[in-house]
N, C-alpha and C positions, 0 to 999 in steps of 0.2 A: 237076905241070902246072897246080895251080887258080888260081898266084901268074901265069903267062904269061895265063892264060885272065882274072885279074880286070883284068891290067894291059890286057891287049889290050878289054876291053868299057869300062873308063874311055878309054880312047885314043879308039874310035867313040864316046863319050856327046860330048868335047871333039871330033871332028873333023867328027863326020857330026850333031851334034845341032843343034837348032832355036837356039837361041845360039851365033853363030859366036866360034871358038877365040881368036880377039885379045878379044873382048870376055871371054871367061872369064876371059884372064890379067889384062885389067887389073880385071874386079872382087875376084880372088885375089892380086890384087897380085905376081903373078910372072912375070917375062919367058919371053915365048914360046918364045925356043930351049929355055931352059929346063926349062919346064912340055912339050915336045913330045919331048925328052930322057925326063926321067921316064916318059914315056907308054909308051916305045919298051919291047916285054916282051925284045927280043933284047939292050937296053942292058943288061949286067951292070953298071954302076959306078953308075950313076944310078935310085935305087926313088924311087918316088912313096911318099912318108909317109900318114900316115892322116889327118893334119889338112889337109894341099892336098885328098885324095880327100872328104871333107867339106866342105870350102869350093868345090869344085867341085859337088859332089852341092846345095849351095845356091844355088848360081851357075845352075845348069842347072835347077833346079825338077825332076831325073831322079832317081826314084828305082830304077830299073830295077837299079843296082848293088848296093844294098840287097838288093833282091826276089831277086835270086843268090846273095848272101852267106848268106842266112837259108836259101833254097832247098837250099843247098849244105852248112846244116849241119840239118836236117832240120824249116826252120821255116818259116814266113810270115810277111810284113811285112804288118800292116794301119792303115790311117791313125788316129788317133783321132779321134772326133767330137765336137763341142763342144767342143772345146780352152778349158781358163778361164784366167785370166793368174795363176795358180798353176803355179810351176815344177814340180811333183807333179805327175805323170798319177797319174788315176784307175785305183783297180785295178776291174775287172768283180767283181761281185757273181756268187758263186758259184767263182772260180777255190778250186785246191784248196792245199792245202797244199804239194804237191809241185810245182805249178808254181810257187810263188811261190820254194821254196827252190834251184831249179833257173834261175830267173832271176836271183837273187840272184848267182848263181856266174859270171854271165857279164860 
């Protein structure tokens, strides 16, 4: 059920969110029947891939699909602050060994 439940919360991010759904498809560069296809969690023949749900997830400035994904595998999503124009995020001073080799795997 988590695959109907993530497709149905991308479906409201694109239909019911603050950036109307023509505007997401053309910053995503995919036509609307399309992208509204994909959306549908009842459409068996047509999945929404991971790189449209990320190009939407930037289109939309939402990361509420994120905050589910992590929620759902037993994490949190937190912004980084100070973000430097080093592709590297910084790791937090103090994390342990085991989280580092447990992030490593994802």
């Amino acid at each position: 059920m988590f695959e109907k439940d993530l497709t149905k919360k991308m479906q409201d991010i694109v239909l019911e969110g603050r950036v109307p759904a023509k505007d997401v498809c053309r910053v995503i560069k995919k036509p609307y029947s399309t992208l509204l296809r994909e959306l549908n969690p009842f459409d068996n023949h047509a999945k929404l891939g991971a790189e449209t749900m990320f190009d939407i997830v930037k289109a939309t400035h939402n990361v509420s699909i994120l905050e589910f994904m992590a929620r759902e595998l037993g994490y949190t999503l937190m912004p980084l602050d100070g973000v430097e124009s080093s592709s590297k995020p910084k790791r937090a001073s103090g994390t342990s060994e085991r989280v580092r080799r447990q992030a490593a795997t994802m």
